[in-house]
C-alpha positions in Angstrom: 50.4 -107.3 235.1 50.1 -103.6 234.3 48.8 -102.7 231.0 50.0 -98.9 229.1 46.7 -97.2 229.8 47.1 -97.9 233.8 50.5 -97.5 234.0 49.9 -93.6 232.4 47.3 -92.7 234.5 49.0 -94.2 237.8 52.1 -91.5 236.4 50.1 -89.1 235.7 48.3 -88.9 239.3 51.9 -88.7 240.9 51.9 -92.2 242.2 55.4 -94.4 242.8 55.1 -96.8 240.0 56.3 -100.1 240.2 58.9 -101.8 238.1 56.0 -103.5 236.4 54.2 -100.4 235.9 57.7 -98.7 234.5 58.4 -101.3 231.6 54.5 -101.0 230.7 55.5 -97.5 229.6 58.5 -99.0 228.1 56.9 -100.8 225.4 54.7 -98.5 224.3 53.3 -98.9 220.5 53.8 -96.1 218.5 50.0 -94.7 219.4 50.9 -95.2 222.9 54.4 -93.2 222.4 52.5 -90.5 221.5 50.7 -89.7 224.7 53.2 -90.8 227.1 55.4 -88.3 225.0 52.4 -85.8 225.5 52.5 -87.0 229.1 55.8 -86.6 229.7 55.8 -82.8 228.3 53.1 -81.6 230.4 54.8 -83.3 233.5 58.1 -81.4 232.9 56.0 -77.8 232.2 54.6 -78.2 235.8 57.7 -79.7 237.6 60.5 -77.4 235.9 58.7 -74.8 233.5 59.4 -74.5 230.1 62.6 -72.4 230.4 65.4 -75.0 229.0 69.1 -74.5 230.3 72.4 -74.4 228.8 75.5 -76.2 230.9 78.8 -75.7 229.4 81.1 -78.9 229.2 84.8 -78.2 229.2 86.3 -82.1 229.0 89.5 -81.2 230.3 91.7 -84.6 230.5 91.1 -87.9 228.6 93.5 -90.1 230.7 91.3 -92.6 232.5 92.2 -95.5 235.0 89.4 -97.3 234.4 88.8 -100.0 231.6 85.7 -99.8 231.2 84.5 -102.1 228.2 82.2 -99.7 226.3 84.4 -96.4 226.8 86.7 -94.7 224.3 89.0 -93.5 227.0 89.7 -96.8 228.5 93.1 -97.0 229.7 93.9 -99.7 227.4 93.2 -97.8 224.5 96.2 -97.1 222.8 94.8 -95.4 219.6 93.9 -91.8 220.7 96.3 -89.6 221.8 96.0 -88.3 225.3 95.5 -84.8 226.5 95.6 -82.7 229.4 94.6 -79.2 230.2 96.2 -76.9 232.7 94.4 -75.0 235.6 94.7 -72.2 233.8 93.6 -73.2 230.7 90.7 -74.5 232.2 89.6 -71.3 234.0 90.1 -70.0 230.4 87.7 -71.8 228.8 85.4 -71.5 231.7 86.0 -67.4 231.6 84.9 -67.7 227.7 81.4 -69.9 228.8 80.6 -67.2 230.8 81.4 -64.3 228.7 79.2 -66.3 225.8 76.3 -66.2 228.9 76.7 -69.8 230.3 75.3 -69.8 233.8 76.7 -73.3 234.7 79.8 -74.7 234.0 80.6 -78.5 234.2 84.2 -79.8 234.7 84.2 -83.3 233.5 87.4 -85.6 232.7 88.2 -89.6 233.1 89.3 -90.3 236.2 92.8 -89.1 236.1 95.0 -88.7 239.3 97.0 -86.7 237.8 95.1 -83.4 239.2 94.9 -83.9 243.1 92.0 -83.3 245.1 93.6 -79.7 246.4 94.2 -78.9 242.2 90.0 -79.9 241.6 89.3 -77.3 244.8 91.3 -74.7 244.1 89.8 -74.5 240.4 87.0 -74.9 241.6 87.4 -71.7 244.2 89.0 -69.8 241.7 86.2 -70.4 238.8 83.5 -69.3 241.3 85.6 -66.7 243.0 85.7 -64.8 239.4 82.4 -65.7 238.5 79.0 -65.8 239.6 78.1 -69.2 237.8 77.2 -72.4 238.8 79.7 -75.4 239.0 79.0 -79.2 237.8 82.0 -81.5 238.6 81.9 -85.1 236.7 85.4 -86.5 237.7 84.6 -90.2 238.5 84.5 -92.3 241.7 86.8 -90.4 244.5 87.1 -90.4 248.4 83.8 -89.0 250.9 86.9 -87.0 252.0 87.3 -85.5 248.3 83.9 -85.2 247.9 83.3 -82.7 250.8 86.6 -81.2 249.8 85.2 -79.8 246.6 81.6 -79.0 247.6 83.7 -76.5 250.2 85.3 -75.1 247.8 82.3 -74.1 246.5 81.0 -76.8 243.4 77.3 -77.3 243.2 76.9 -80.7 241.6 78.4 -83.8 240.5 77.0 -86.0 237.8 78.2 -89.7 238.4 75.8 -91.9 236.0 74.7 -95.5 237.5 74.5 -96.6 233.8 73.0 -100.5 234.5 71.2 -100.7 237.7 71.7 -104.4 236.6 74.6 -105.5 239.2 76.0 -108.5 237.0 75.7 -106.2 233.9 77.6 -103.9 235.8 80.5 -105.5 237.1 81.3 -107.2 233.3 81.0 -103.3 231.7 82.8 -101.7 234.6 85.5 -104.3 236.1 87.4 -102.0 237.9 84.6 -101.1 240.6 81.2 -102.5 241.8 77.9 -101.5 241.4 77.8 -101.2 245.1 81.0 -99.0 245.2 79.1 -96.5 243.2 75.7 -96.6 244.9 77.9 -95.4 247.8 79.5 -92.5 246.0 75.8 -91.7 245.0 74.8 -91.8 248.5 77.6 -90.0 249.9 77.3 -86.6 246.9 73.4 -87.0 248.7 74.7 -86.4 251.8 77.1 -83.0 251.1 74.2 -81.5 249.6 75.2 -81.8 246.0 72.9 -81.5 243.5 73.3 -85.1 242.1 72.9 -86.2 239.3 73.1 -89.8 237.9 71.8 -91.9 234.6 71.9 -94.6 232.0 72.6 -95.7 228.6 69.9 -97.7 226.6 70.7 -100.5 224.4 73.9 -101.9 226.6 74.5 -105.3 225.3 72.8 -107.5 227.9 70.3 -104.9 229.2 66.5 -106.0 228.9 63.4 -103.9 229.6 63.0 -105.2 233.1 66.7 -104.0 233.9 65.9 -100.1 232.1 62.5 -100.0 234.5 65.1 -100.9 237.2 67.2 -98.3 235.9 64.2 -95.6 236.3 63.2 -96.6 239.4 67.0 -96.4 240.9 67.1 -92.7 239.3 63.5 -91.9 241.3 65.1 -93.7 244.4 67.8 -92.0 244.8 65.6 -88.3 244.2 68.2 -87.1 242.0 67.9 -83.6 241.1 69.9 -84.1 237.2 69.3 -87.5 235.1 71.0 -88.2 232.1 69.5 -91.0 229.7 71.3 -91.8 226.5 71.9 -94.4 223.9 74.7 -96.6 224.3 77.2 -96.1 221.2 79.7 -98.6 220.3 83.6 -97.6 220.1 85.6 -98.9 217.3 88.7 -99.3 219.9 86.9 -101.2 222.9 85.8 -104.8 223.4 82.1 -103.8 222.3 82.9 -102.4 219.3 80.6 -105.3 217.1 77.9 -104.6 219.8 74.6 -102.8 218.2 73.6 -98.7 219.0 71.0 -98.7 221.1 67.6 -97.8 219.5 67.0 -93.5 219.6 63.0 -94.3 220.2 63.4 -96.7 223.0 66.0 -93.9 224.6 62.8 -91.5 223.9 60.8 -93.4 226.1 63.1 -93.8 228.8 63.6 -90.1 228.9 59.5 -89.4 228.8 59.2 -92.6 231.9 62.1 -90.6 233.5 60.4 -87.7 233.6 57.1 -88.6 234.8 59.3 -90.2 237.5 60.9 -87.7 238.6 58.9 -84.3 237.6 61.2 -81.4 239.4 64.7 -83.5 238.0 67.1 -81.8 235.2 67.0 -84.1 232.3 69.3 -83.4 228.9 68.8 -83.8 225.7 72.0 -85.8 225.5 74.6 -85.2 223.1 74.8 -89.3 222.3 71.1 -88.8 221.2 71.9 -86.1 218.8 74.5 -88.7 217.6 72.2 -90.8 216.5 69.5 -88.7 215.6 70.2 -85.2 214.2 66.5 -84.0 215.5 67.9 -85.2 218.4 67.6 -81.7 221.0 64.1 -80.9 219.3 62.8 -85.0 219.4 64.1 -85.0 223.7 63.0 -81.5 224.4 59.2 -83.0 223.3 59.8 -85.9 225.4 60.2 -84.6 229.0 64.1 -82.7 228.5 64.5 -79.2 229.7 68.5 -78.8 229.6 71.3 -78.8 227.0 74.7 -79.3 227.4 76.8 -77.6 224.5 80.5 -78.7 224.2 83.0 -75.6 225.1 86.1 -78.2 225.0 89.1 -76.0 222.9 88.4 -77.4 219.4 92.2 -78.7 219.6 92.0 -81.7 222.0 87.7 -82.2 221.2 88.5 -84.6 219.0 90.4 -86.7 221.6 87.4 -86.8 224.1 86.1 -89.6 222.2 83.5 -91.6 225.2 82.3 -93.4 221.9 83.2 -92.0 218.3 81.2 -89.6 216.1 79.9 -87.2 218.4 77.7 -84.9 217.2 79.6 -82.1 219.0 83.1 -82.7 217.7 83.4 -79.5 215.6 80.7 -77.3 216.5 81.9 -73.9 217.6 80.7 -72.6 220.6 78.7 -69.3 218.5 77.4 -71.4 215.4 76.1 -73.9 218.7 74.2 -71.1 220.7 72.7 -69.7 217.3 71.0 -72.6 216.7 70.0 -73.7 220.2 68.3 -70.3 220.1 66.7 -70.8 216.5 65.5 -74.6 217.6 63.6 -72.9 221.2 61.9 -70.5 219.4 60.3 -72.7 217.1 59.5 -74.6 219.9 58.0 -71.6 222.1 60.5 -72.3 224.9 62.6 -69.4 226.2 66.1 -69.6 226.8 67.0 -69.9 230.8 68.8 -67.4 231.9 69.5 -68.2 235.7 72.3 -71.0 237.6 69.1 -73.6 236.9 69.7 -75.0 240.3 67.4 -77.9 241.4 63.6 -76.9 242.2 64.2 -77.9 245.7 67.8 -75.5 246.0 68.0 -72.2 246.4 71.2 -70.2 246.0 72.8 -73.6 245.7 71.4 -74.4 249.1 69.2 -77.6 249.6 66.1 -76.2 251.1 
């Protein structure tokens, strides 16, 4: 049985924790939040610097196969009305991300078949043909074949979050795929050389701290280079809609155990976070968070993008976001990135 003071220093040192070790850190009293929180900061100054990175996310379709029980854009949810932007609209937006000095861009939709692979490459070719910027596709479970397809064409990474690294918990949250299924897609993004990124939500109804430590020690398993932990959110229009938020302190220390976990990985301040806590950037950039990821959606279909309702980035317009990004990292003494923010371990894009 590990006890908090153990489990710390054992992170600290660099050593591969154990499960056991992991949920220690997870129930942490307040006293001990504080210096794994303290912990977790100075981890992240030495594995990634204090430099914090912007990604623009442009949500470009909200039509979803999937029927996934926690998820606003299920397919069986008849209550929002569906959007989809065109190619060119798309490069648009993108062309406006980097004008407002965005250096990565991330394309991210429900897994709609609507846009064929060739549509996703040739975006993707023409958005880093006219720019020099970094792409970050988050489009779902697809084909190896599609998968190689778009890393030709030039995207950087994919984000594909595990969310329960419980396989039971899984398969009732996700019944259209298997927790296996998407291990696999992790594992083949690994092998194209994508900088891959993966994560969780805390609080799923179900989910115990011995399936979060699981969680963590999946994320430092796999060596993924981008994590994304945030609190699960209950959507008035899916069949978890009476389930509870998950807690914003327990989602803390998941982030800071994340961290010290995986010390060279991007980790956001996620925009769920700031949902339910509106010190949420400043609160996850203390505990081990080095990247945000503000919303460049066209304000006209934002609202429609609705993963779980009341996001904190409905209406926030893309100037009004970076002035106060900037005026938060200044107060905290951490400078604005201004390269792509590729993975410690890439160079150029380039696994090294």
């Amino acid at each position: 049985m590990y006890d908090f003071a153990r489990a710390l220093a054992d992170a600290v040192s660099g050593s591969k924790l154990e499960t056991g070790a992991i949920k220690a850190l997870l129930m942490a009293n307040p006293e001990q939040t504080k210096s794994l929180y303290s912990a977790a900061d100075r981890t992240r100054q030495t594995g990634v610097g204090d430099e914090v990175h912007l990604r623009a996310i442009i949500e470009f379709s909200n039509y979803c196969r999937k029927n996934c029980l926690y998820c606003g854009l299920r397919r069986d949810n008849k209550s929002i009305a569906r959007y989809r932007l065109s190619l060119d609209e798309i490069l648009t937006t993108a062309t406006e991300a980097v004008a407002l000095g965005f250096r990565t861009v991330v394309l991210q939709s429900g897994e709609d078949l609507y846009y064929t692979p060739e549509d996703i490459a040739r975006l993707v070719y023409s958005i880093k043909n006219k720019h020099d910027v970094a792409i970050t596709l988050s489009l779902g479970e697809h084909r190896r074949e599609n998968y190689r397809l778009w890393r030709e064409a030039g995207a950087d990474r994919y984000l594909l979050k595990h969310e329960t690294a419980n396989p039971e918990l899984f398969r009732f949250l996700k019944p259209d795929t298997t927790f296996e299924t998407r291990l696999r897609c992790l594992h083949w993004l690994k092998e194209l050389d994508y900088q891959t990124g993966s994560g969780n939500m805390v609080g799923l109804p179900g989910q115990d701290l011995d399936t979060l430590a699981r969680d963590v020690a999946l994320l430092r398993d796999l060596d993924v280079e981008m994590a994304g932990v945030g609190p699960f959110l209950p959507h008035y229009a899916t069949p978890l809609k009476d389930a509870a938020a998950g807690d914003p302190e327990l989602t803390l220390k998941t982030l800071a155990v994340t961290r010290l976990c995986l010390p060279g990985a991007h980790l956001p301040a996620t925009t769920a976070l700031c949902t339910l806590a509106t010190d949420g950037r400043k609160l996850a950039l203390n505990a081990g968070a080095n990247v945000i990821m503000p919303n460049l959606t066209p304000l006209d279909v934002r609202r429609q993008y609705q993963i779980y309702p009341q996001k904190s980035d409905m209406t926030e317009k893309p100037l009004e976001t970076l002035t106060s990004i900037k005026k938060l990292l200044a107060g905290l003494a951490r400078p604005l990135a201004t390269s792509h923010g590729h993975a410690p371990k890439f160079t150029g894009g380039m696994k090294q």
